[in-house]
N, C-alpha and C positions, 0 to 999 in steps of 0.2 A: 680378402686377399692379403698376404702377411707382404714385408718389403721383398722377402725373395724370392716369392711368385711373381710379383710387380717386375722384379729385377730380369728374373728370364723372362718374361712374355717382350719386356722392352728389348733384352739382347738377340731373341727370339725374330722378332721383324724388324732389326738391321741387318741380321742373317740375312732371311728374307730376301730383304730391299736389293741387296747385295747379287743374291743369287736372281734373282728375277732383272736384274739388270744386264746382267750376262744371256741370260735366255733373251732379252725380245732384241741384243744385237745379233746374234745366232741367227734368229728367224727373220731379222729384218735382210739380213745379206741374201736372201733368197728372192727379197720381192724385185719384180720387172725382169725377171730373166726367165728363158724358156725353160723346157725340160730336161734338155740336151746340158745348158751350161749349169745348171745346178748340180747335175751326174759328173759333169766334167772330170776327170783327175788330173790334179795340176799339180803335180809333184811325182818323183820317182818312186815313190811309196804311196799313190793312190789317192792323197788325200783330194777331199771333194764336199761341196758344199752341204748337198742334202743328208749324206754319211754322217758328216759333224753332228748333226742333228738328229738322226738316227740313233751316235753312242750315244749322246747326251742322254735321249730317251731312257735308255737301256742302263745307264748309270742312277739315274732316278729311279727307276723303278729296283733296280737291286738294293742301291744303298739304302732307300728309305722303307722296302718292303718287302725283300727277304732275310734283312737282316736286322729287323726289327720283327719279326713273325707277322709282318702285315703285308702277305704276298698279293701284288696284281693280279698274278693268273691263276689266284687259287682257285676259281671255279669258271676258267677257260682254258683252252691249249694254247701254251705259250709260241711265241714265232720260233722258226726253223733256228733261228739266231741265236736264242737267249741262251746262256749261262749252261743251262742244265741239261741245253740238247749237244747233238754230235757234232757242233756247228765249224766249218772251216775257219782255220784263221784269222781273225780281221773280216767276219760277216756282218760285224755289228756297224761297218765302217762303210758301207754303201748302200744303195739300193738296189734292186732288180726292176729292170722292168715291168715285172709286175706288181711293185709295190708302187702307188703313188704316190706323188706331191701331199696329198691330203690326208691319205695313211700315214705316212711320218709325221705329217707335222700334226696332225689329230693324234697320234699318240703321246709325242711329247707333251702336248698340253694337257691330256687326259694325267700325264707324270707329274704335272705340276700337281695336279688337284689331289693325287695322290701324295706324294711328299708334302701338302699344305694340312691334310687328313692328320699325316705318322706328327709333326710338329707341333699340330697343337693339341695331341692327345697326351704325350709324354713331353716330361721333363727335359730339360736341358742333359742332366744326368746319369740321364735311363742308359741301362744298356743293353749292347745288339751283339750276335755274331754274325761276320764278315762270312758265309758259307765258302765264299770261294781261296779265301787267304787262308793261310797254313793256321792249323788249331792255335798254336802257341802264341800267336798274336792276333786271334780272330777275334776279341773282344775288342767294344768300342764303346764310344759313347756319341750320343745324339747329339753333343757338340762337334766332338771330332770327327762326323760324318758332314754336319753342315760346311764346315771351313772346307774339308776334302773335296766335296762336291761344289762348293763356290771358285775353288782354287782350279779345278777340273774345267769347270765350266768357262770361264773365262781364259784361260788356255785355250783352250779351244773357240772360242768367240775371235781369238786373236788373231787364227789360225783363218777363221773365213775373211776377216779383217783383209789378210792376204790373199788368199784365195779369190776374192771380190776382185783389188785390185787389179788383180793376172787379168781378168777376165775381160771389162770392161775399164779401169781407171778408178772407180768409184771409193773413196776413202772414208771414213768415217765413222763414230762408236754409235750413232743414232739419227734419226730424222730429225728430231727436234737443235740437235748441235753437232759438234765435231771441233775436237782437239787441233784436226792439221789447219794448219795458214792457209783462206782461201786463193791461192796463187792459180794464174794462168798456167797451160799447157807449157807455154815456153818458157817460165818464169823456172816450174818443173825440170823443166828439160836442161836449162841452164845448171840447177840447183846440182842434180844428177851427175851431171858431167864437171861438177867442182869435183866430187863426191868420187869420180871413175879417177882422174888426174891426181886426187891424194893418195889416193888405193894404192896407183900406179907408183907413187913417187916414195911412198912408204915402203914398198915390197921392193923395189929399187935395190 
């Protein structure tokens, strides 16, 4: 292996690392809640738990394999949703009741293994066209796909981030830590209401 195969494989799985840190907070936000609050929409625009994880899905599986000619459904029929069907606006963004708990999140992970496939067959360098972005800038490169997708994804990790909170109170990037101050309900509660009374005093 010459240093600049060394070099990408090493910049290759801080990619990785990166992007895989954003997925298991994504999926962690789903555990302990029924199936009603993971559907939820807690925003005036629908957003919703099990959704987030649904695009995600569907953003791995384009970026890493149709535009790379390493399509997931090349020898399946893709869902109602994807890319290339007649799908409603913003389908990628929910579920249906008929999809499960276990269908989303069983395809996302089937996404990873797929994107873990396209990264370590090619190059850092290689490149792809974007099928759905205008020709004149449909060309990429497998880097430029990784950062997009890491930068996507944790967007959206942040977004259940919130989302969570709505729901139950629960804050945090993972099981194992969390960035916020372990404070009390009331300690919160106080915090908030410095928080209302600035607002207040600034907009004054």
């Amino acid at each position: 292996m010459t240093d600049t195969d060394a070099n990408d494989e090493r910049a290759k799985a801080e990619l990785l690392r990166y992007l895989q840190q954003a997925r298991d907070a994504l999926l962690w936000k789903l555990e302990g809640l029924g199936e009603y609050d993971v559907r939820r929409p807690l925003t005036p625009t629908g957003t919703n738990l099990l959704g987030l994880v649904k695009h995600a899905s569907g953003v791995e599986l384009g970026y890493f394999g149709d535009t790379f000619s390493r399509p997931y459904f090349a020898d399946r029929e893709p869902p109602p949703w994807w890319y290339t069907k007649a799908a409603e606006p913003n389908d990628d963004m929910w579920a249906t009741p008929a999809e499960s708990r276990a269908d989303v999140t069983g395809l996302y992970r089937a996404a990873w293994e797929h994107t873990g496939a396209t990264v370590a067959a090619l190059p850092l360098d290689a490149t792809g066209r974007v099928p759905w972005w205008p020709a004149e800038r449909a060309e990429v490169t497998l880097h430029h796909v990784l950062v997009r997708v890491i930068a996507d994804t944790q967007r959206h990790a942040g977004h259940a981030d919130i989302v969570r909170e709505l729901l139950d109170g629960s804050v945090g990037e993972s099981p194992s830590g969390s960035t916020v101050p372990p404070d009390d309900e009331a300690t919160w509660a106080a915090h908030r209401a410095r928080l209302e009374r600035a607002a207040r005093e600034a907009g004054a």
